[in-house]
Each structure stands twice: as structure tokens, then as C-alpha cells.
C-alpha positions as CSV (number, residue, x, y, z in Angstrom):
1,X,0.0,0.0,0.0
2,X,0.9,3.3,-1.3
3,X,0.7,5.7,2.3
4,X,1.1,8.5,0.5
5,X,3.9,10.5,2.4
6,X,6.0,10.8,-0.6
7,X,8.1,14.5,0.4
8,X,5.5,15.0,3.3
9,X,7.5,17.3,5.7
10,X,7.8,15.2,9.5
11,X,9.3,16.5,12.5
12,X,10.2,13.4,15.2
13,X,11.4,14.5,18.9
14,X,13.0,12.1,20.8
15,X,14.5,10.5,17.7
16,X,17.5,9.7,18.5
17,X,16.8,6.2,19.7
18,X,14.4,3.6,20.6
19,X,10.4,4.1,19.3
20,X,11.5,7.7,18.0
21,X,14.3,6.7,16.0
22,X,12.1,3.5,14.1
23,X,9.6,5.7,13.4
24,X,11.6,8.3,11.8
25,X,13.6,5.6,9.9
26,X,10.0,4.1,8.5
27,X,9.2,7.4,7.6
28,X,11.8,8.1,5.5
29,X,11.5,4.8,4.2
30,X,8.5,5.8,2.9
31,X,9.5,9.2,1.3
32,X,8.8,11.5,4.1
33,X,11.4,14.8,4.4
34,X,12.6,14.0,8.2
35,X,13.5,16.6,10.8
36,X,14.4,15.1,14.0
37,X,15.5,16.0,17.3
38,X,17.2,15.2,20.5
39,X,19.1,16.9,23.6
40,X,22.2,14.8,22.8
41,X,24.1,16.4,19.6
42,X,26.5,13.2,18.9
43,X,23.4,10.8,18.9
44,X,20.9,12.9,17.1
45,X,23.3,13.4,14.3
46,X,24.5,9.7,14.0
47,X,21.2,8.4,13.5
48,X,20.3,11.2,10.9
49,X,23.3,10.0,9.5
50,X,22.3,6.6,9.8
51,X,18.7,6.6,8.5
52,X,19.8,8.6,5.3
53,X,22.2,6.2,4.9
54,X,19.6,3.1,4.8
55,X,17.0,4.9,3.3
56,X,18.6,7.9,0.7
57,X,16.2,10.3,2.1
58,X,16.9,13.9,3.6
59,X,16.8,14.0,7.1
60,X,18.1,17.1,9.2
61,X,19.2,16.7,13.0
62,X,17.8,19.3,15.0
63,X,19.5,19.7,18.4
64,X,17.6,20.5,21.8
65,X,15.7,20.0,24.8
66,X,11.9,19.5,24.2
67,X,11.0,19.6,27.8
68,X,12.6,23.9,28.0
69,X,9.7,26.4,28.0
70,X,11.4,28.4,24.6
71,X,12.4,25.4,22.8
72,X,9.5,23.9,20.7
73,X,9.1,27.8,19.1
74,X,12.7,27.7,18.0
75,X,12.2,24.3,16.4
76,X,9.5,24.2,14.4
77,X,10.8,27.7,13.0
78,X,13.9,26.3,12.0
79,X,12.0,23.3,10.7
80,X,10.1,25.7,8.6
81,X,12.9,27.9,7.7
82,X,15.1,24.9,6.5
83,X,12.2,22.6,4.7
84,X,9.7,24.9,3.9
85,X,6.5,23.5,5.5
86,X,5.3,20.8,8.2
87,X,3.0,18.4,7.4
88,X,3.4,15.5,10.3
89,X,4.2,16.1,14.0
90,X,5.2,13.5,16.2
91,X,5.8,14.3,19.5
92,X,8.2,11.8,21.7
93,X,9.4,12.7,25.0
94,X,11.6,10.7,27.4
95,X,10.1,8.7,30.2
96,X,10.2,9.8,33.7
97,X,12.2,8.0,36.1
98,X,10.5,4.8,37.7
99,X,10.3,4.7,41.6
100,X,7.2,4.2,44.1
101,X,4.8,7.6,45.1
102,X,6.2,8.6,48.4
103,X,10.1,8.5,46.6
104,X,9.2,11.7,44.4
105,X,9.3,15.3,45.3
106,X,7.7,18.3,44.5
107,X,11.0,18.6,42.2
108,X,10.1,15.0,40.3
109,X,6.8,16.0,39.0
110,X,7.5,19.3,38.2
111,X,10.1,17.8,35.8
112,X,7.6,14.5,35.0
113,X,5.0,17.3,34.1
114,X,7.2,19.5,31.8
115,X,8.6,16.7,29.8
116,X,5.6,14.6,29.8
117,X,2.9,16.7,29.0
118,X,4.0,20.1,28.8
119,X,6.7,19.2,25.8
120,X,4.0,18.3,24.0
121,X,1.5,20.9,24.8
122,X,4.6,23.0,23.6
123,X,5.4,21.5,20.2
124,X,1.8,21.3,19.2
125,X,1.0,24.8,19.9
126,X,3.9,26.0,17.9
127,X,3.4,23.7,15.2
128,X,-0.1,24.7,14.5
129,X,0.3,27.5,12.6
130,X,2.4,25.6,10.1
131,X,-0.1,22.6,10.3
132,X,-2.6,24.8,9.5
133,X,-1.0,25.3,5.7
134,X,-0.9,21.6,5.1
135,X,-3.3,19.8,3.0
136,X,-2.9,16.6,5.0
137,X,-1.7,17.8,9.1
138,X,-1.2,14.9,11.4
139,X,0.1,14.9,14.8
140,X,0.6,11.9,16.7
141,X,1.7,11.6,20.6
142,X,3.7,8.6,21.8
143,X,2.6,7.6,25.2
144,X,2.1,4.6,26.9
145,X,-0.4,1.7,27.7
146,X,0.0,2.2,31.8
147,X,-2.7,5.5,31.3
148,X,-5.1,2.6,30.7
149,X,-3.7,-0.1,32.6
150,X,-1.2,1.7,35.6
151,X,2.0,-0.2,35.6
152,X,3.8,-1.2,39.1
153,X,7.0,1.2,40.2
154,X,5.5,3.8,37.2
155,X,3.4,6.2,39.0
156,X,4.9,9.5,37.2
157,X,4.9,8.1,33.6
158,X,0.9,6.6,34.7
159,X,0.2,10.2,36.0
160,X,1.6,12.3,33.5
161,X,1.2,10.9,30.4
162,X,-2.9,10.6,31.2
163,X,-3.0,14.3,31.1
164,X,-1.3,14.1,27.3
165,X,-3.5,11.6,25.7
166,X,-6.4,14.1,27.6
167,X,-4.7,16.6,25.3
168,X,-4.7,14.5,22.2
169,X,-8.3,13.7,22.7
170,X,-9.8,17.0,23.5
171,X,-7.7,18.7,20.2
172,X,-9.2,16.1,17.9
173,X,-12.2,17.2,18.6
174,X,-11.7,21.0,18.9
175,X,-9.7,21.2,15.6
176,X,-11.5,18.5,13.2
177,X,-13.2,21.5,11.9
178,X,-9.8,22.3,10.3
179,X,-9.1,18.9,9.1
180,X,-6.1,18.3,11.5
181,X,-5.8,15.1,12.9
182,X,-5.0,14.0,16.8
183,X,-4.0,10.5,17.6
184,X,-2.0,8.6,19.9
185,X,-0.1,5.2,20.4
186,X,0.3,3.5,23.9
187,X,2.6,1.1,23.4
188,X,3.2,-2.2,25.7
189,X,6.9,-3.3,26.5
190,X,8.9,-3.0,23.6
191,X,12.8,-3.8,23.4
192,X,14.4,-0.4,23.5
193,X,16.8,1.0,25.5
194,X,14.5,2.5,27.8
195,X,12.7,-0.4,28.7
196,X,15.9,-2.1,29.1
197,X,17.0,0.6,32.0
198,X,13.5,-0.1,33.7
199,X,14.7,-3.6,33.6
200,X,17.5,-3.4,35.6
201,X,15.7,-1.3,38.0
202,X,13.5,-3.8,38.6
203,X,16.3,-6.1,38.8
204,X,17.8,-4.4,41.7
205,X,14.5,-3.6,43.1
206,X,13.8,-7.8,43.1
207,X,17.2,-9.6,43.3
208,X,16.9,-10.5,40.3
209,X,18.5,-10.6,36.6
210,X,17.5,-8.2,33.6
211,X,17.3,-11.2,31.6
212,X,14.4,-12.8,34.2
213,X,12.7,-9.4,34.6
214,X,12.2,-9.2,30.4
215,X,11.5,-12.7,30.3
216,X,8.5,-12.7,33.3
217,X,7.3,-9.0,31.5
218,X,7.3,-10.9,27.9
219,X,4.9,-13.1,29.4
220,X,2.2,-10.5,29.9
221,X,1.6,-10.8,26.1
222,X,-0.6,-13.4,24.8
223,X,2.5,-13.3,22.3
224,X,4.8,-14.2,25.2
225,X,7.6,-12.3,23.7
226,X,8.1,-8.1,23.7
227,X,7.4,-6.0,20.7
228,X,10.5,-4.7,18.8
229,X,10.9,-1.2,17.6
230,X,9.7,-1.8,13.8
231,X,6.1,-3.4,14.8
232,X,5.2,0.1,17.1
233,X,6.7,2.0,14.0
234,X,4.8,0.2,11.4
235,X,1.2,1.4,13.0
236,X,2.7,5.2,13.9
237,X,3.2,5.5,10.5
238,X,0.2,4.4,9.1
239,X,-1.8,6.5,11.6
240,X,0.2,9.8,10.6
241,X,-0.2,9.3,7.3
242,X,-2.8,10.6,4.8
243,X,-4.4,7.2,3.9
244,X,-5.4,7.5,7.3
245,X,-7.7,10.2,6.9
246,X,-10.7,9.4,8.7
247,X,-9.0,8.6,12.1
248,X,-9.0,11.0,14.5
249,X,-9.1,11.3,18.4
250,X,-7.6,7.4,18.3
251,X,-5.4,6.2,21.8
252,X,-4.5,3.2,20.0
253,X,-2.8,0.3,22.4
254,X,0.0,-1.4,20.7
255,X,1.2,-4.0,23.1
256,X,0.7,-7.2,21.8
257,X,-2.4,-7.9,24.3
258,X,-0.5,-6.5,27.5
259,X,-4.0,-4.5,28.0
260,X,-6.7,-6.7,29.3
261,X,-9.4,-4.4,29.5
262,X,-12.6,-4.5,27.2
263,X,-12.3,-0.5,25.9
């Protein structure tokens, strides 16, 4: 199937690894102009430089912290300046670290908050009036499947990232009118290096061994095994692109069955 994304402008934060990085590298894959970001300069340029070399398309690194009040302005006007237009947003932040409720302060939120929900309050608001010029504007928010389903020793990342798909839901239906489109994707455990630092957490936390603590977590899934990068990326990029026209306002659990609820 033809998605459609041929030269579509996309801007990727948190793109440097992990969910962010697969996504981007589909992306191109598929045609899509790439600007992606990170706070780390050596890692954000390596895997521009590594997805144009897979794929032959442009991709532009775009160095900066997401989570800073004046960031996300100076961003998307660079994206603009350099690549002339934005067509797909996809806003990826960092998790917060794990711990139990009474380990965080005041300090913790605060920081949970502005990188988890406030990033992409930030990136969406500035984006907009470039969105607005598109004849196909997408954004997508990666979150997680613990706002449906809270996940043990993750009480921050449960918290916070509630509050974003909130966002996602309430601008899908505020900004239909204008034919921009608001989804997100809570993914399950997938094998990134994220999930791998939570692992040994845990590990320390139990006694245990990172390789018990992914192996009990695989079984979770119906699958019995962990997602890998390329299976979340597959559906983001589907769901930002224009064949996907008619979905809006979507929280769409990608987990491999981890969520056992009925909605």
C-alpha cells in the first residue's frame, strides 16, 4: 500500500533512539522529508546520518531539549525555515524516572510534568500555525499503555502521560473543523533501550537478573515475547499518514495484548 507520504514534511522529537528513531527511519522509508530532534548532539546526528544512509532520504538533525519552555518555538521555525513546510508532527518525550509515590518530590513532578505533557503541549501549539497550511496535518503523541492499565513502580509516567492523551483527545475534537488530525499510540513493553534501563531497575529492586525481569514482562503478552521497535513504527506511521484520513481522536494500544481491559 501506497501511504502517500512521498516529500510529506515530519518532525520526530526524541528521535535519537528507541520508538523515536524507528519511526523516523519508516518514515523516511517511505518518502517523508525528516526533521528530527534530541538533547544529545553526537546521537541525534548519528542516526540522521544513519537513517539517510539506509533509506537515501533527507533527514536534518535538530539539536535541543523538548521539555525547555522556549524550545519547541525555535524548532518548528527552524523546521520551517530549512524545509519549507510541516506536514506530520510526532511528539516523543523521554520517560520519567521509575520509583514508588512517596520516593518523588515536588521537584520530580514538576520535571515529569514538563517533559511529559507540557513538551508536547509546547510542540503542538507552535506547530499549528504551520499545520494549518498543510493539505494533509497529522500529529501523533507517543505515550504509553499504563494510562489505561497503571504499571507497578511507574506512577509519574501513569500520572503524566494521562494528562497528554487528555490533550490529544480533547484537540481532535476542537480542531476536526480544520481537518487536523490527533492521535495517539500507547505502546506495551517493547525492546528499547529504555525499557531495558527499567529492567534493571527492577532487577535491583527484586534480586533478580535483567534477563528474568524481560522474560517474566514478555509473558504478559498473549505473544509471550516483547514487541520490537519496527512493529510500534509500522502502526505510527500508518496513523500519521494521509491514507489514514478518517481517524482521529484514536489512543491506539499497541502491546501485543498486555492490556486486558474490554475499551
Amino acid at each position: 500500500m501506497d501511504l502517500n507520504l512521498k516529500d510529506k514534511v515530519a518532525l520526530v522529537t526524541g528521535a535519537s533512539k528507541g520508538l523515536g528513531f524507528e519511526t523516523a527511519r519508516l518514515l523516511s522509508e517511505e518518502g517523508a522529508i525528516l526533521a528530527i530532534n534530541s538533547r544529545d548532539e553526537k546521537r541525534i546526528t548519528g542516526a540522521a546520518a544513519a537513517i539517510t544512509r539506509q533509506t537515501g532520504g533527507k533527514v536534518l538533525p535538530f539539536v535541543g531539549d523538548a521539555s525547555k519552555p522556549d524550545f519547541s518555538d525555535k524548532l518548528v521555525k527552524q523546521v520551517n525555515e530549512q524545509l519549507g513546510r510541516l506536514d506530520i508532527l510526532i511528539t516523543n518525550t523521554g520517560g520519567p524516572p521509575s520509583g514508588k509515590f512517596e520516593q518523588f518530590s515536588d521537584a520530580d513532578w514538576q520535571n515529569a510534568v514538563e517533559s511529559n505533557f507540557l513538551a508536547h503541549v509546547r510542540l503542538i501549539r507552535s506547530a499549528l500555525p504551520f499545520l494549518r497550511k498543510s493539505p494533509s496535518p497529522s500529529v501523533l503523541a507517543i505515550t504509553t499503555y499504563g494510562v489505561k492499565q497503571p504499571i507497578p513502580n511507574l506512577i509519574l509516567s501513569t500520572s503524566v502521560r494521562a494528562a497528554t492523551i487528555g490533550l490529544i483527545k480533547g484537540l481532535a475534537l476542537e480542531l476536526g473543523n480544520e481537518g487536523i488530525r490527533f492521535n495517539s499510540i500507547l505502546p506495551g513493553w517493547t525492546n528499547t533501550e529504555r525499557v531495558s534501563q527499567l529492567m534493571q531497575a527492577r532487577a535491583s529492586l527484586n534480586g533478580t537478573t535483567v534477563e528474568a525481569e524481560m522474560a517474566a514482562q514478555a509473558q504478559s503478552s498473549p505473544f509471550g515475547r516483547m514487541a520490537e521497535p519496527s512493529e510500534f513504527a509500522a502502526a505510527a506511521v500508518f496513523l500519521v499518514s494521509p491514507v489514514a484520513s478518517y481517524i482521529t481522536g484514536v489512543m491506539l494500544s499497541v502491546d501485543g495484548g498486555m492490556y486486558k481491559g474490554l475499551f
